[in-house]
C-alpha positions in Angstrom: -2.0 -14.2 -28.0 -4.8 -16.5 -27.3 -7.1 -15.7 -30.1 -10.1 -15.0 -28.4 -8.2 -11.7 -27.5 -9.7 -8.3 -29.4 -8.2 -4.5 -29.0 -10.0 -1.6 -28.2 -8.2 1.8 -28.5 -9.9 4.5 -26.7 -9.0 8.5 -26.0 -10.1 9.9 -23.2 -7.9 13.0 -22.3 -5.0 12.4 -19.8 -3.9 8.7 -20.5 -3.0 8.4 -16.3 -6.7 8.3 -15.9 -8.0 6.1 -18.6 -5.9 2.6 -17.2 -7.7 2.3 -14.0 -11.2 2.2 -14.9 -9.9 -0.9 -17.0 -7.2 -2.2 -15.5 -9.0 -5.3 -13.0 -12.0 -5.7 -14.8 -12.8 -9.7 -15.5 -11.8 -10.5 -19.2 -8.6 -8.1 -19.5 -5.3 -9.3 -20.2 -3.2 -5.7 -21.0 -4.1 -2.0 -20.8 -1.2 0.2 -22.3 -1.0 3.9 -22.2 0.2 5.3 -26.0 0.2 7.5 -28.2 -2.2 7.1 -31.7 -3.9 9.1 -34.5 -0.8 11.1 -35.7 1.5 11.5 -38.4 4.9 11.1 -37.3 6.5 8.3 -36.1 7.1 6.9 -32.2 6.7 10.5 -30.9 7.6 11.4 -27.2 5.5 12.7 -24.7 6.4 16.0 -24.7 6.4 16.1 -28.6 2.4 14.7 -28.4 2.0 17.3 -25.7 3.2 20.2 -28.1 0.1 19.0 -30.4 2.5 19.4 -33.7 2.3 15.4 -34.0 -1.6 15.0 -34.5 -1.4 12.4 -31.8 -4.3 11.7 -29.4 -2.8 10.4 -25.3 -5.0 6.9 -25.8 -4.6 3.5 -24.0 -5.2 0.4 -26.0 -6.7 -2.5 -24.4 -6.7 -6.8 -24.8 -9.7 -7.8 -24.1 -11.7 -11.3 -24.2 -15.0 -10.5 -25.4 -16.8 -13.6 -24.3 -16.1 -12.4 -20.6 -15.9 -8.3 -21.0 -17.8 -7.5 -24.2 -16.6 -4.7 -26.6 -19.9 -3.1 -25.8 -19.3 -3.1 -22.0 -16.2 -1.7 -22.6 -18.2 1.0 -24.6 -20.2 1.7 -21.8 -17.2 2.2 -19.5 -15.2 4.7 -21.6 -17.9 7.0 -21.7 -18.1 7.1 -18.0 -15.1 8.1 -18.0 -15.3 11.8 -20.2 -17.0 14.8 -21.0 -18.1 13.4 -24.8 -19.1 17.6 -25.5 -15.6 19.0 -24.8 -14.2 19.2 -28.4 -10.9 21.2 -26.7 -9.5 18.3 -24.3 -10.7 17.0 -21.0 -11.3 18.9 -18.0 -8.0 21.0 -17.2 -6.2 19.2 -20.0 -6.1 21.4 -23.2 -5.2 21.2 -26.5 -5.5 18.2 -29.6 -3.5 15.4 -27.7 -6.5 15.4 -24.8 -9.5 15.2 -27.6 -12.0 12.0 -27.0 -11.9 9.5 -29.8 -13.1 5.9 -29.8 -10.2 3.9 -32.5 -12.0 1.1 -33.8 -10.3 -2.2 -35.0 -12.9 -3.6 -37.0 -16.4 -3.1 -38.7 -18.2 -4.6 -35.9 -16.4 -2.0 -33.6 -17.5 0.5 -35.9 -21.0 0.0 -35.9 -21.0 -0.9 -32.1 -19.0 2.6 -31.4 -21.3 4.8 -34.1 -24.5 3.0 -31.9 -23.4 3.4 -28.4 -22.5 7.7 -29.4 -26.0 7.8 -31.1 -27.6 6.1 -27.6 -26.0 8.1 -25.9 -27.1 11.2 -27.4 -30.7 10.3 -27.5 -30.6 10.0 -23.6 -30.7 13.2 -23.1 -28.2 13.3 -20.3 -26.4 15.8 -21.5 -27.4 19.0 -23.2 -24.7 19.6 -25.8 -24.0 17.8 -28.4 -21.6 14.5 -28.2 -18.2 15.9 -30.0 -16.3 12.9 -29.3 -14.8 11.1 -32.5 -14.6 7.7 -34.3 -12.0 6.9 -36.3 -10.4 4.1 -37.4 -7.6 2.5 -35.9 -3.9 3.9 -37.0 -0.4 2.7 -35.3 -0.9 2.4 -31.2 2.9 3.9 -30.0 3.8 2.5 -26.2 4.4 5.5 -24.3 7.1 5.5 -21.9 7.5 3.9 -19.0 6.8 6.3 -15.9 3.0 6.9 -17.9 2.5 3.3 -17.4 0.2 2.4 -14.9 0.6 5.8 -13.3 -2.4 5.2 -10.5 -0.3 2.3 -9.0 3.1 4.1 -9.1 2.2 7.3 -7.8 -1.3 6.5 -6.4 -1.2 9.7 -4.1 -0.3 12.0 -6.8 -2.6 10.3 -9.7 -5.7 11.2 -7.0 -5.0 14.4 -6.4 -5.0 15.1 -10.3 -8.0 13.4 -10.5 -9.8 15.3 -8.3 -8.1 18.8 -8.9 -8.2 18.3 -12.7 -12.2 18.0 -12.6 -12.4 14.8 -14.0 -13.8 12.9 -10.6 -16.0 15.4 -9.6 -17.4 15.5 -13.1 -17.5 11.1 -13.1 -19.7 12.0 -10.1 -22.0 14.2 -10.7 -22.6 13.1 -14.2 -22.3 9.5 -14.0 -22.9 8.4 -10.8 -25.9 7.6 -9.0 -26.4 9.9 -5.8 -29.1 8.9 -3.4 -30.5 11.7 -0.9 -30.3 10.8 3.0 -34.2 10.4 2.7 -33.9 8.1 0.3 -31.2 6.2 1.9 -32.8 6.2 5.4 -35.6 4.6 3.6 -34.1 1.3 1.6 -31.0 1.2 4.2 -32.2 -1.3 7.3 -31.0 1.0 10.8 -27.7 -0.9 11.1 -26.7 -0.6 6.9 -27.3 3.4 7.5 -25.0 3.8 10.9 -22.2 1.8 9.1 -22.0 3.2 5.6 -23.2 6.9 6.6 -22.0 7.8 10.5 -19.1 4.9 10.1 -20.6 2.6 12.7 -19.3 -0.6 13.6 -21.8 -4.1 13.3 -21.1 -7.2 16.2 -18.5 -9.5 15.7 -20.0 -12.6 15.0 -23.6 -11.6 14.6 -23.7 -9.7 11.2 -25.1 -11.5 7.9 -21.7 -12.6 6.1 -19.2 -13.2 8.6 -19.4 -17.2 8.6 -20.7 -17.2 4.6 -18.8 -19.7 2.4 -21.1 -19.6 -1.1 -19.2 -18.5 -4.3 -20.0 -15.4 -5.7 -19.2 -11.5 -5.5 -19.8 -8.5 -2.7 -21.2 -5.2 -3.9 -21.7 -2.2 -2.3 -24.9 -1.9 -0.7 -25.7 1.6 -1.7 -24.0 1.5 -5.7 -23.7 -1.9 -6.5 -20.6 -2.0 -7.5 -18.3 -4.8 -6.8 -15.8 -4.5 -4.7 -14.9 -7.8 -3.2 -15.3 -11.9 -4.3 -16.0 -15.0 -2.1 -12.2 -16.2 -3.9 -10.6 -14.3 -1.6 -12.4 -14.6 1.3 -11.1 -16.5 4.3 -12.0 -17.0 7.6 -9.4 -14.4 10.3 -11.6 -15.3 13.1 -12.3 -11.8 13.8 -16.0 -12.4 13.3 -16.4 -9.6 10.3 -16.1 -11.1 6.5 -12.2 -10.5 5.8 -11.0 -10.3 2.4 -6.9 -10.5 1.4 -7.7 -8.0 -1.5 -10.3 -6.2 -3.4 -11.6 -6.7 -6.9 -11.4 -3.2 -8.3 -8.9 -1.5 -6.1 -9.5 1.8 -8.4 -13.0 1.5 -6.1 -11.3 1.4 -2.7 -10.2 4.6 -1.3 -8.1 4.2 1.9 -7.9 6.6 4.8 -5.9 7.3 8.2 -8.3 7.1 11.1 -6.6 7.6 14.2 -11.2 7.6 16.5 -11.5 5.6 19.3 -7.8 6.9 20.4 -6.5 4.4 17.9 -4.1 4.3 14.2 -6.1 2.2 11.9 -6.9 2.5 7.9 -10.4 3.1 7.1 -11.7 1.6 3.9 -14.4 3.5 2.3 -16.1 2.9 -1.3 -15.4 5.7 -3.6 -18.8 5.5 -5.9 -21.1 5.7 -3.1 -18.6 7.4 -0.4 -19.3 4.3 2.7 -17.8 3.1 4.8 -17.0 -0.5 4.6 -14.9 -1.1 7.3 -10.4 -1.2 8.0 -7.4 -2.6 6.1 -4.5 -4.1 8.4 -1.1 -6.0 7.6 -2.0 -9.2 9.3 -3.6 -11.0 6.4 -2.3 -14.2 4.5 0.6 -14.2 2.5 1.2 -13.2 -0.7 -0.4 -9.9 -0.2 -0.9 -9.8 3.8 -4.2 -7.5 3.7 -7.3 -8.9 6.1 -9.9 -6.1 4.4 -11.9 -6.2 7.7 -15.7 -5.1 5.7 -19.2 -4.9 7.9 -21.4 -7.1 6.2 -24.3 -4.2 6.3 -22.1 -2.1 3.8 -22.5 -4.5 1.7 -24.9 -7.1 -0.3 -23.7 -10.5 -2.0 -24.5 -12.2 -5.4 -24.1 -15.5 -5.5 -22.3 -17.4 -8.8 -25.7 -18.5 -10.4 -26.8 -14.8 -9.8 -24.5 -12.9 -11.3 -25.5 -13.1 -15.1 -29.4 -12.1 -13.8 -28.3 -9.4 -12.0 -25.7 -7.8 -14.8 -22.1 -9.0 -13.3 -22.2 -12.2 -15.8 -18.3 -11.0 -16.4 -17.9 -12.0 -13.1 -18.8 -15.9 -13.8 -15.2 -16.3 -15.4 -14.0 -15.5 -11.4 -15.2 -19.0 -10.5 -14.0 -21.3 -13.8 -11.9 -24.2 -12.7 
């Protein structure tokens, strides 16, 4: 292990839904779901899942702290839970769903213990903050099919998202909605039709079909990133055309069979736009040409990024 790797060990309720969030962020080499906090040795899933083992589902994560900081990764577990729901997480009940933050080290400690006590002072939310921090105790692997469960069974993992409360919660507790006034207002006429009513821009005359700087693509609404100028390339379509996304935990996919046509709609999950259609006709190794409209979204150029709060980003462009 290269030693500029740490660990972070986090518990957020249903280990399925805790990897994603993670998973493609700049600076991290491994997220693994386990078990952690009991007293028994290598338990099972269903034995955690009795709550007679005093385990917590967890995932522990190798991170590089000089790209993704410990406290970033702070910030992003809590936008993951309900930090006031002392009996699980959403639909998930019982001790092996609790919220804990593991820590590794002092500095973790301090940081963790900090980041709960800024949290509470913000007043979001009304109840107290119930989630734990302990120290770190054996991390047990937990087996296989829990691995990576939003890749395996993606159409299954969103469905218990969604139906076990968690995303709607994410949502409307830790996302940023915008009104349609307010949108009609910062949105130029053309950035409104696409993202909101699904509109189409001009081949060949929109803002980043032809652009070749380095640096990221956010969504024009949320800000968050979805695609990078490194995997940009030119399909002669006239629309920028990506062979993947950064974050595809961002990226929702949909059928869209308008205009008397079978095409896949890409939309951004945060901000619910519409960026534009995925088809099979890309490069090799992945063959995707991510077809976006430039008007969904807004670019940051390398010597940006750190100004504008995606400095994790930089390591993207390191020889």
């Amino acid at each position: 292990m290269s030693n500029h790797y740490e660990k972070a060990t986090f518990a957020g309720g249903c280990f399925w839904c805790m990897v994603a969030p993670f998973d493609e962020q700049p600076g991290i080499k491994e997220v693994v779901s386990g078990y952690t906090g009991g007293h028994t040795e290598n338990p099972t899933y269903e034995e955690v899942c009795s709550d007679t083992t005093g385990h917590y589902e967890a995932v522990q994560i190798t991170f590089d702290p000089t790209i993704f900081p410990y406290k970033k990764l702070l910030e992003l577990f809590w936008q993951q839970i309900d930090p006031t729901d002392a009996g699980g997480q959403f639909n998930d009940r019982g001790l092996s769903y609790r919220t804990a933050i593991f820590y590794h080290n002092e500095e973790q400690k301090v940081m963790a213990e900090a980041s709960k006590d800024e949290l509470a002072a913000s007043g979001r939310f009304l109840k107290p903050i119930v989630t734990e921090i302990l120290p770190a105790t054996p991390f047990y692997r937990a087996e296989e099919k829990h691995q990576h469960y939003y890749k395996k069974n993606a159409f299954h993992y969103n469905l218990y998202k969604e139906g076990s409360g968690r995303a709607p919660f994410i949502r409307e507790n830790w996302k940023k909605s915008k009104s349609d006034a307010q949108l009609r207002k910062e949105l130029t006429e053309i950035q409104y039709e696409v993202t909101r009513n699904n509109a189409t821009e001009p081949p060949f005359r929109n803002e980043f079909w032809n652009l070749t700087e380095e640096g990221i693509y956010v969504d024009i609404i949320s800000g968050e990133p979805l695609f990078s100028s490194k995997d940009k390339y030119d399909a002669g379509c006239g629309w920028p055309s990506f062979t993947k996304s950064l974050r595809s935990s961002e990226i929702e996919e949909k059928m869209d069979t308008s205009h008397g046509m079978r095409r896949i709609e890409v939309r951004s999950k945060t901000s619910d736009s519409h960026l534009g259609h995925v088809f099979d006709d890309g490069p090799g190794p992945f063959y995707n040409r991510y077809c976006i409209n430039s008007a969904a979204l807004r670019f940051v150029s390398k010597d940006k990024l750190e100004e504008e709060g995606y400095g994790e980003y930089l390591s993207l462009f390191e020889n």
